[in-house]
C-alpha positions in Angstrom: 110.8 31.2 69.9 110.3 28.3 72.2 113.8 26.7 72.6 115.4 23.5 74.4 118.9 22.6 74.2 118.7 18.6 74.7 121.9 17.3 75.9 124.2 18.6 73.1 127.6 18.3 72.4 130.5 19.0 70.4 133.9 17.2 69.4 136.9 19.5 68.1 140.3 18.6 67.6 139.5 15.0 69.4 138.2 17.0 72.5 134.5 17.8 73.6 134.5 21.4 73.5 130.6 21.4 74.2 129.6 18.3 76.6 126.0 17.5 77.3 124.5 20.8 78.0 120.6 20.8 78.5 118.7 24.2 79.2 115.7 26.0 78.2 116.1 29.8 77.6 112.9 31.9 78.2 110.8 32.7 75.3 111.0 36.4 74.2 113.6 37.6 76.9 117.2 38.4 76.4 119.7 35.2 77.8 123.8 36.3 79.1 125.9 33.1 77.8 128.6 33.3 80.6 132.0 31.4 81.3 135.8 32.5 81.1 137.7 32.0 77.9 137.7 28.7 76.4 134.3 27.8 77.8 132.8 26.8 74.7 130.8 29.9 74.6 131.6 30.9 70.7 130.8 26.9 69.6 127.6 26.7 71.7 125.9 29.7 70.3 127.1 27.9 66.8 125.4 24.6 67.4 122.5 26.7 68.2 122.6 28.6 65.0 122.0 25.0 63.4 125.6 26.0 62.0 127.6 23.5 63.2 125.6 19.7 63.9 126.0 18.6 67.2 127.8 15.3 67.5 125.5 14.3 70.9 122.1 15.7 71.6 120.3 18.6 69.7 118.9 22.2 69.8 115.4 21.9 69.4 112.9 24.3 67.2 109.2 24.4 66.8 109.1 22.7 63.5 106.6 24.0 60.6 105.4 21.8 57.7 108.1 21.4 55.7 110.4 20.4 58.8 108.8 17.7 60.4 107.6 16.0 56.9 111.6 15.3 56.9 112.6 12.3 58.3 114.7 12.3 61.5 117.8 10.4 62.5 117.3 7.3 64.3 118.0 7.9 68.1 117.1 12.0 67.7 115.1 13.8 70.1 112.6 15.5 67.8 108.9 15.3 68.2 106.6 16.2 65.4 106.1 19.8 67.2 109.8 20.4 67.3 112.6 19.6 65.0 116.8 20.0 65.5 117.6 23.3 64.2 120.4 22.1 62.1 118.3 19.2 59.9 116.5 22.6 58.5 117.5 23.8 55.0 119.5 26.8 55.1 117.2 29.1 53.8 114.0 28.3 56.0 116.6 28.8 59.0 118.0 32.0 58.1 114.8 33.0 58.1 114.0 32.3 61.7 117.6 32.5 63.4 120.2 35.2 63.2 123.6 34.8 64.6 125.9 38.1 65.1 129.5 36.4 65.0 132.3 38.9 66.8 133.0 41.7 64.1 136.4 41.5 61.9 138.1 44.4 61.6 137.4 44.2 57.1 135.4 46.8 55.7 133.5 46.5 52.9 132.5 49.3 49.9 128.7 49.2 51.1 126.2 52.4 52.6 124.3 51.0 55.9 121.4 50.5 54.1 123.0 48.0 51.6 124.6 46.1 54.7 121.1 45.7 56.4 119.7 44.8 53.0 121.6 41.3 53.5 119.6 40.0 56.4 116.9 40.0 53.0 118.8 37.4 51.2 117.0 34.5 52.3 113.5 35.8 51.7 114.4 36.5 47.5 112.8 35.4 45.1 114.7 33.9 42.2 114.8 37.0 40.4 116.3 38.7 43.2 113.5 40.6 44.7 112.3 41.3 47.8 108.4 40.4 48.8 108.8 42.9 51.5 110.3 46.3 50.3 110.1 48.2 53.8 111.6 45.2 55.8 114.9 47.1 55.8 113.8 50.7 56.6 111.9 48.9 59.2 114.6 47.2 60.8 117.1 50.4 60.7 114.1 52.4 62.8 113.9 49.1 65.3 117.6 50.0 65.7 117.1 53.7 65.9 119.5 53.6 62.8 117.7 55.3 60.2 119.4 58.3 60.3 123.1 56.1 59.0 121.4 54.8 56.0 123.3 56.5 53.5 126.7 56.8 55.4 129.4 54.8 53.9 130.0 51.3 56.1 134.1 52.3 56.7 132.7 55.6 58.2 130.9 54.2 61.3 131.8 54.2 64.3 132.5 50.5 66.6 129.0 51.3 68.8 127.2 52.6 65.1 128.5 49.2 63.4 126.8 47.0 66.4 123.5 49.2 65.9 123.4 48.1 62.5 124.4 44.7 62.7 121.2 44.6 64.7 119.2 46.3 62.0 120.3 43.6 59.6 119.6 40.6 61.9 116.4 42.3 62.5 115.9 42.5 58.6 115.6 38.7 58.7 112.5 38.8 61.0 114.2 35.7 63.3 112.5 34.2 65.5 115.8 33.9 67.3 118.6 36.1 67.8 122.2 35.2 68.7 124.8 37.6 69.6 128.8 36.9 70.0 130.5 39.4 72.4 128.1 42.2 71.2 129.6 45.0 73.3 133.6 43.8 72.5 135.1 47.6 71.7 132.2 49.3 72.8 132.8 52.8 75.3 130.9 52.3 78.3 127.4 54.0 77.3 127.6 52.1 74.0 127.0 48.7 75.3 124.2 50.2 78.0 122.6 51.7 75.1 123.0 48.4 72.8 122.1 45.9 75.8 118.9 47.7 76.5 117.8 47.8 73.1 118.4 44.2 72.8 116.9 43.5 76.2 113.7 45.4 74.9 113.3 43.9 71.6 111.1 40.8 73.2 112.7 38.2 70.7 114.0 35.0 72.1 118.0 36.5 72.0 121.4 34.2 73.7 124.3 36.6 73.9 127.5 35.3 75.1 129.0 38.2 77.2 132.4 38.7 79.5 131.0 41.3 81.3 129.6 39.5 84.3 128.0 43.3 85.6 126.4 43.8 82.0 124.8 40.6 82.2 123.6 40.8 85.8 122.0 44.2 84.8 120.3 43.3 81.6 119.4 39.4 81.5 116.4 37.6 82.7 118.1 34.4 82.7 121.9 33.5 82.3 124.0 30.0 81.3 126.9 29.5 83.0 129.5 27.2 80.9 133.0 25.8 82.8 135.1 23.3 80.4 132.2 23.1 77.9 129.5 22.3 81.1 126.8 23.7 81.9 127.6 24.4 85.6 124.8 26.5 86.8 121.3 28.3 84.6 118.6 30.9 86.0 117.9 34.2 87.5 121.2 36.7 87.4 120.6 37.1 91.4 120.3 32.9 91.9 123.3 32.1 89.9 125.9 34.7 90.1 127.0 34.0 93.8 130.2 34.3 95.3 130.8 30.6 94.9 130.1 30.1 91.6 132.4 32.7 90.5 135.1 31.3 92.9 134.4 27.8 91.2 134.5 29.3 87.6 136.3 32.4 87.2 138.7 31.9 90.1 138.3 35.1 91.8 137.0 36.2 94.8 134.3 38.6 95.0 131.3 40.1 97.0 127.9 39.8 95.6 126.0 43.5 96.2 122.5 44.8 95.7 122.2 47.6 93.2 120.6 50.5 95.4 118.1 52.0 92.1 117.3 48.6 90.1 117.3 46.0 92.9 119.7 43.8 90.9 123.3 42.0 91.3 126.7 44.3 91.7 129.7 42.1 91.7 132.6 43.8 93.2 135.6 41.8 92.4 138.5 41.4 95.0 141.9 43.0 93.9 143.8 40.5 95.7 142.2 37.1 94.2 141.3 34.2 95.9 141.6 32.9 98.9 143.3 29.5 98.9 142.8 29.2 102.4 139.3 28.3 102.1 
């Protein structure tokens, strides 16, 4: 999905948490959302699920018929080719957007297969069937999930439960994909494993991420937020220099070339920054 984030913002609690960020993530290629705690990370990835409205700007969508017949806000930036992603009706954008907010700790009485079943909802008919039967055993194999279908949802494992809440964003078909600290609680070759997959899928995907390594290793492009900004956008290996993470993570660290894939190792210093420069 072609998608352009046009100067948006966000007000909460009398503050902008989100301030006038503009960037472009590349179609069909996985995005790191980067930026220490309180960034506005969690409330970016929202105004681009069309979740929360922005209060400045927009996220722009290709629109579709039904989109761009509706009329627009005075003063918005959408063209008939592409419309704000929160002016469309639930339904039509459930169907092209998934967002994976951070897992709760609740469990529910459900088998796998039920739990991908509800990425389906928004395609029902009103009698509560599905036009595409295989959708879901379609999107537990994307996930390399099949084989949980019938295990009980409280039985799973942390790295098994991010696998299938894959399967059941992938059961919506999106167009976009939005992930929330996907590899929180995840053993070391559990988030390889899950950031590969994602990184292979070829759908437009956002994931805000802590791991400043993962994201160097696995993301074509990466957003850097600081104090709701957008500080710095692009390449891992252009972005994710020793002076942008002095500026924004306020730690000093050298900026290495992996010897087998070419790409950024950040060794941090154990003795933090350097006031004296």
């Amino acid at each position: 999905m072609e998608l352009t984030i046009a100067g948006v913002g966000a007000r909460l609690g009398g503050r902008w948490v989100v301030d006038g960020v503009d960037a472009t993530p590349p179609d069909g290629a996985l995005t790191g959302l980067l930026g220490p705690n309180g960034a506005g990370k969690t409330t970016l990835l929202r105004l681009v699920a069309g979740i929360l409205p922005p209060d400045a700007g927009a996220v722009l969508v290709p629109g579709d018929e039904a989109a761009t017949a509706r009329p627009q806000a005075a003063g918005s930036p959408a063209t008939p080719e592409h419309v704000p992603v929160h002016m469309l009706d639930r339904r039509r954008r459930a169907r092209r957007v998934a967002l994976l907010e951070q897992e709760s700790s609740a469990t529910v009485p459900l088998t796998v297969r039920e739990v991908v079943a509800l990425g389906r909802i928004p395609f029902r008919t009103l009698w509560g069937s599905d036009p595409d039967d295989a959708a879901v055993d379609r999107a537990l194999a994307a996930a390399t999930a099949e084989h949980l279908a019938d295990r009980a949802w409280s039985t799973l494992s942390g790295g098994e439960r991010q696998r299938v809440h894959i399967a059941r964003a992938l059961a919506q078909q999106p167009e976009l994909l939005l992930l929330d600290e996907p590899t929180n609680h995840l053993d070391v070759s559990a988030q390889l494993s899950l950031l590969a997959f994602v990184r292979d899928l070829g759908v437009t995907t956002v994931a805000a991420l802590h791991d400043l390594n993962l994201a160097a290793a696995f993301c074509a492009h990466v957003l850097v937020l600081n104090h709701g900004r957008l500080v710095a956008a692009g390449p891992p290996a252009e972005v994710l220099t020793p002076e942008l993470l002095r500026e924004v993570y306020d730690v000093d660290a050298a900026v290495l070339t992996h010897p087998v894939t070419g790409r950024p190792v950040i060794a941090l210093s154990d003795t933090g920054p350097d006031r004296s420069r």
